[in-house]
Structures are given as structure tokens and as C-alpha cells.
C-alpha positions as a Python dict, from the first residue, in 0.01 Angstrom:
ca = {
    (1, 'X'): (0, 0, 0),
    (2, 'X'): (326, -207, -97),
    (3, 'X'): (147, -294, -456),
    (4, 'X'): (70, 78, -482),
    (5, 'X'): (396, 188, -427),
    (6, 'X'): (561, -105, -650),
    (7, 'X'): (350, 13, -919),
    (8, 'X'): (450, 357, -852),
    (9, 'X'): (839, 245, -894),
    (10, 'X'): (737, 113, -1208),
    (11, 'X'): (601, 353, -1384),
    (12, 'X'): (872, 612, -1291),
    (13, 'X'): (1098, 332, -1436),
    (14, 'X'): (880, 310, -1809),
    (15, 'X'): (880, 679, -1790),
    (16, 'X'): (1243, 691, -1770),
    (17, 'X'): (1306, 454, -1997),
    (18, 'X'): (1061, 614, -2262),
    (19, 'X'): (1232, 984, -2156),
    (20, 'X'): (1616, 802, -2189),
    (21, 'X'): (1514, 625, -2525),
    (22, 'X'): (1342, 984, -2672),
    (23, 'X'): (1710, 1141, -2596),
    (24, 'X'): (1895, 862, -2777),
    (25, 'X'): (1702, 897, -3078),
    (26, 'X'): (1969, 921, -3383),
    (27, 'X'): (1916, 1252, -3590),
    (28, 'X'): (1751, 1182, -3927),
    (29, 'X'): (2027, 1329, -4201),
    (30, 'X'): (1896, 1401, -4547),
    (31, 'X'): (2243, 1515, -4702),
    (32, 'X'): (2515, 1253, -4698),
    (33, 'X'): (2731, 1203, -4369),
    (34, 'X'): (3074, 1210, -4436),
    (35, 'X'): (3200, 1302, -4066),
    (36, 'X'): (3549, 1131, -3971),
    (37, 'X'): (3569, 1058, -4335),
    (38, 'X'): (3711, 1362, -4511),
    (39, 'X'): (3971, 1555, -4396),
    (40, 'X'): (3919, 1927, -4225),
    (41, 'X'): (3926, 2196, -4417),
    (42, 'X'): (4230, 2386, -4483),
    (43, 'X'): (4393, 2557, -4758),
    (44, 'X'): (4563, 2910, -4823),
    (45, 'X'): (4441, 3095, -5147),
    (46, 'X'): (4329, 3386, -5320),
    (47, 'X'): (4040, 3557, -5222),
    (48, 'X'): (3888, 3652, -5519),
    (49, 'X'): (3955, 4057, -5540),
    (50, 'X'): (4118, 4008, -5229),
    (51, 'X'): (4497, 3890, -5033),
    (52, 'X'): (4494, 3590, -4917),
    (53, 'X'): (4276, 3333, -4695),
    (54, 'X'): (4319, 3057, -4555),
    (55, 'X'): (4044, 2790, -4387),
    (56, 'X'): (4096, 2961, -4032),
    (57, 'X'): (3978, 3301, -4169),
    (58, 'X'): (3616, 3128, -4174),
    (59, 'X'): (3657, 2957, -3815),
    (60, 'X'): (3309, 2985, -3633),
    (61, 'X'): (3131, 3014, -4009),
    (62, 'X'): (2948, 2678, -4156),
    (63, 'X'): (3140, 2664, -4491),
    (64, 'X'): (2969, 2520, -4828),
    (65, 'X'): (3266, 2432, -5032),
    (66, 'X'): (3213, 2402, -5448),
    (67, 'X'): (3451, 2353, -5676),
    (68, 'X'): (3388, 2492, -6027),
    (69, 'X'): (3490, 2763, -6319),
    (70, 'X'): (3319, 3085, -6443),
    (71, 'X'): (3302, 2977, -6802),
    (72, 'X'): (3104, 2680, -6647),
    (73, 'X'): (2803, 2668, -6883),
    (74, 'X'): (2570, 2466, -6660),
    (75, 'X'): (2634, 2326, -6396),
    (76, 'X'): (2825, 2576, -6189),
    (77, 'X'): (2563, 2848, -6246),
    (78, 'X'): (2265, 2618, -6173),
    (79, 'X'): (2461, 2497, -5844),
    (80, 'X'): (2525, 2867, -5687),
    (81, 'X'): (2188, 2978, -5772),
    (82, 'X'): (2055, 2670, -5562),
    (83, 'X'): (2323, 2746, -5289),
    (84, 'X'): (2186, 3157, -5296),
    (85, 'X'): (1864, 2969, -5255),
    (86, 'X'): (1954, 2756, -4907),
    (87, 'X'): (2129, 3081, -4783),
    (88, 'X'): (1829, 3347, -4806),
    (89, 'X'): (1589, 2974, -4709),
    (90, 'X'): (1783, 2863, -4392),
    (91, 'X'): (1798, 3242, -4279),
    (92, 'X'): (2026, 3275, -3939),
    (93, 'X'): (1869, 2895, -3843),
    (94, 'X'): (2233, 2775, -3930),
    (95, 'X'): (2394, 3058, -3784),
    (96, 'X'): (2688, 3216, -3970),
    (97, 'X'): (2722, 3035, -4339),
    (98, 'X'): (3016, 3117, -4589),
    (99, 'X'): (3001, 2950, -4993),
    (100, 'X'): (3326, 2923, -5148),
    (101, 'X'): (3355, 2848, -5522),
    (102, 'X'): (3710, 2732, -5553),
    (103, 'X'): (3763, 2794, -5979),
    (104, 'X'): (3946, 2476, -6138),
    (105, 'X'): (4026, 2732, -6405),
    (106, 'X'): (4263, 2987, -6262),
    (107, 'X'): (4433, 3009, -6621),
    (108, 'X'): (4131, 3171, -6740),
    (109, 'X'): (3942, 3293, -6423),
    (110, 'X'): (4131, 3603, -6277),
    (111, 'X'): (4066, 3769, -5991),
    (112, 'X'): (3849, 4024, -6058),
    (113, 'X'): (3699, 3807, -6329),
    (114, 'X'): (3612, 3547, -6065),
    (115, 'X'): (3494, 3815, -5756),
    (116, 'X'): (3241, 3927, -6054),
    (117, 'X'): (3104, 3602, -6123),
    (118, 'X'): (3005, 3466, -5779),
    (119, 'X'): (2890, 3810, -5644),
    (120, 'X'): (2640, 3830, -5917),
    (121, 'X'): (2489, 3501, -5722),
    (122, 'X'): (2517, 3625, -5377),
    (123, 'X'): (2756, 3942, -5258),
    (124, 'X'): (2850, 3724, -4930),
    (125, 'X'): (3023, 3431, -5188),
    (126, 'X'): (3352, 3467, -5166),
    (127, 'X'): (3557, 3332, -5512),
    (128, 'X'): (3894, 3113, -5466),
    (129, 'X'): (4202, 3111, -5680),
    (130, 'X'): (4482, 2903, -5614),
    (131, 'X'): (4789, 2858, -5861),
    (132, 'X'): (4766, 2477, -6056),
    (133, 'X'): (4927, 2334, -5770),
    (134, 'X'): (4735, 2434, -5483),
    (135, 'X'): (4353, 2417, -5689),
    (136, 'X'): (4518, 2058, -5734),
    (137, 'X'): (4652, 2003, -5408),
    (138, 'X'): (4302, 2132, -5227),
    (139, 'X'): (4097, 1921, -5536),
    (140, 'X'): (4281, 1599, -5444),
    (141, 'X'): (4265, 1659, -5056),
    (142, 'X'): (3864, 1626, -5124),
    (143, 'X'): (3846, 1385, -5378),
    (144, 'X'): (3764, 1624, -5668),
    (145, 'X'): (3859, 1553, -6039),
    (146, 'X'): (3899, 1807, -6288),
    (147, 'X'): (4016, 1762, -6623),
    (148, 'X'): (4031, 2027, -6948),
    (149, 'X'): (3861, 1913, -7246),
    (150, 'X'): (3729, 2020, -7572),
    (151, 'X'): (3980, 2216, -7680),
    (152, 'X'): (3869, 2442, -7961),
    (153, 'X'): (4042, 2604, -8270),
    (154, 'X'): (3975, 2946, -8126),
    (155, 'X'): (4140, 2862, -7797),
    (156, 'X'): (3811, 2775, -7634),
    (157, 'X'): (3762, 2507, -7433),
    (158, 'X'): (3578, 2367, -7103),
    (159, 'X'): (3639, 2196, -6778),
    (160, 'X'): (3504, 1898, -6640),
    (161, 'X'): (3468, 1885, -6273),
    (162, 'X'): (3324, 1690, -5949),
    (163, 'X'): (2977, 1891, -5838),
    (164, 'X'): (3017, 1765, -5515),
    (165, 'X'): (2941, 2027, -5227),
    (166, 'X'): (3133, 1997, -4900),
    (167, 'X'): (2995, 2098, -4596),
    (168, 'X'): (3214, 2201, -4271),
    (169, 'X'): (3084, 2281, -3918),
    (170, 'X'): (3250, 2555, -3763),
    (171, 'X'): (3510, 2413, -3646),
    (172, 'X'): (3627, 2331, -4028),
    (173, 'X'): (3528, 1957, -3964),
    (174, 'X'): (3375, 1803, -4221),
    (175, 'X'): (3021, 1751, -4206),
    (176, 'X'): (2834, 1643, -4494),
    (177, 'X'): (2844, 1615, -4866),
    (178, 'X'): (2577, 1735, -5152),
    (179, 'X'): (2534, 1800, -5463),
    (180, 'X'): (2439, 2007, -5720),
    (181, 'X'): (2021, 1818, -5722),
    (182, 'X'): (2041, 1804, -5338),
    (183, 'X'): (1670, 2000, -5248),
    (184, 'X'): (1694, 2325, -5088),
    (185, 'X'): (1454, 2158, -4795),
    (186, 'X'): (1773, 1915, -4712),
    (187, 'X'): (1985, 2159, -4681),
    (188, 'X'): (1794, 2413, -4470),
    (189, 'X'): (1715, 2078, -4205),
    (190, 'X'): (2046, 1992, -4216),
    (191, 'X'): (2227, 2302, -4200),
    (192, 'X'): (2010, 2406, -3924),
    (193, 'X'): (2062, 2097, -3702),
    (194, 'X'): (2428, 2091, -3764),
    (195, 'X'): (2415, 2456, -3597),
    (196, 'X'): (2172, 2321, -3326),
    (197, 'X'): (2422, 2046, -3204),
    (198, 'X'): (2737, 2331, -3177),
}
């Protein structure tokens, strides 16, 4: 009876174990991590069409943050056609989810110019316009470069620009980072385990 009951304790124990170990698992990420390494997010701008906003206007939202211009010819529209496709994918799995396309060209991009432009992708974006010193304030609180170039004889000319998409929790901490030829699949796993661990 004392070797059953030993071998009784011990199994409980490998159980245990096996149940504890199952728990600590670490969650597989596919986007990159970049918690406790970029600041939260917080600015005061335009809302495109709109007064302003500020980053506690989307408190309890998951916020996809994109920096970009309307006269973008490839990148940007390529990018928020890919984020339209993670929002109508990851369905309410992620719970609330707000993109905002901050425009590095608020010379050219006006308000109602810039509302236009990402509500053709998605009537739920929400455009940003800041004046030069706040798009470069928020720009250099995340890292992003921006620079005009190719200026044209006709006054034309185009922006380079990070593509790098910046993803905050709902508390505005920031989460993750993508980009532009991140797979739709990442972000709907991601997105939707980020909500699951609120």
C-alpha cells in the first residue's frame, strides 16, 4: 500500500509539473516585439476632416500606427490596402482596432484631401495632420525618417519615408512593429493574442 500511494504522489507531482510547464509556455510572436522599447503613444493632431485628437481619444482601441503621404505612389497605398485586409481578416478577434496614417506631407495633404484618401481604404481609418513640427516631433518619438526629394520643375516632388507599422495595446503601450510585407496571417495571430492577454 505505501508503494501504491508513493506512486500515487508521484504522478500527481509529473502531472503538475507537465500542467505548470504547459502554463509557462512563452507565446510564439510572428510580428516583431518591441514592448518596453518604444515609447507609448501620444501625440495631439488633426483629425483628418475633423478638431483635434490626441492618443487618449483611442484609449481601449488597439492602434496600427503608419506614417505616410497621399501622393505616395506605392508604398502607402499597397500598405493600407494590406492593413483594410487584417481589419475585415482579424474580425472582432482583436477587439476594437483603430489605423492611423499620420501624412509626412501636411504641405500638400490638407484636411479634406487627406480624410478622402484613407477613407477610400477603409471608412473607420482615421487621417493625421500635424504642422512640420509636431509630424516631426511624433516621427522622431518613433524612430521614423522622412525626407523630400525629387523635386520637379513643375513643383512636383515625393517623400521618402520609414514603412514601419506600430502597434499599441489598448492601453497606448507599444506592442509590436511591422511592416508594409508583414502577412495578413501575422497580423490576425498577433493582433488577436495581444487582445487575448488584456
Amino acid at each position: 500500500m505505501p508503494m501504491i500511494r508513493h506512486l500515487f504522489r508521484l504522478a500527481v507531482l509529473v502531472l503538475g509539473l507537465a500542467l505548470l510547464s504547459a502554463c509557462q509556455q512563452k507565446q510564439v510572436w510572428h510580428l516583431h516585439k518591441v514592448a518596453h522599447l518604444l515609447p507609448d503613444l501620444d501625440f495631439t493632431m488633426q483629425q483628418a476632416g475633423g478638431g483635434d485628437v490626441s492618443a487618449s481619444d483611442f484609449r481601449g482601441k488597439t492602434v496600427l500606427l503608419y506614417f505616410g503621404y497621399t501622393h505616395c505612389p506605392d508604398i502607402c497605398p499597397t500598405t493600407l490596402a494590406r492593413l483594410r485586409a487584417v481589419k475585415q481578416a482579424v474580425g472582432d478577434r482583436a477587439g476594437p482596432l483603430q489605423v492611423l496614417f499620420v501624412t509626412v506631407d501636411p504641405a500638400r495633404d490638407t484636411s479634406s484631401e487627406l480624410a478622402a484618401y484613407v477613407q477610400a481604404f477603409d471608412p473607420s481609418f482615421i487621417g493625421l495632420r500635424g504642422t512640420p513640427k509636431q509630424t516631426a516631433a511624433l516621427a522622431r518619438r518613433y524612430r521614423v525618417s522622412f525626407t523630400r526629394q525629387n523635386d520637379e520643375p513643375d513643383g512636383g516632388y515625393t517623400m521618402s519615408h520609414s514603412s514601419a507599422i506600430f502597434i499599441f495595446d489598448g492601453q497606448g503601450k507599444a506592442r509590436l512593429l511591422a511592416n508594409e510585407d508583414s502577412p495578413v496571417a501575422d497580423f490576425v495571430a498577433d493582433l488577436s493574442q495581444l487582445h487575448d492577454r488584456r
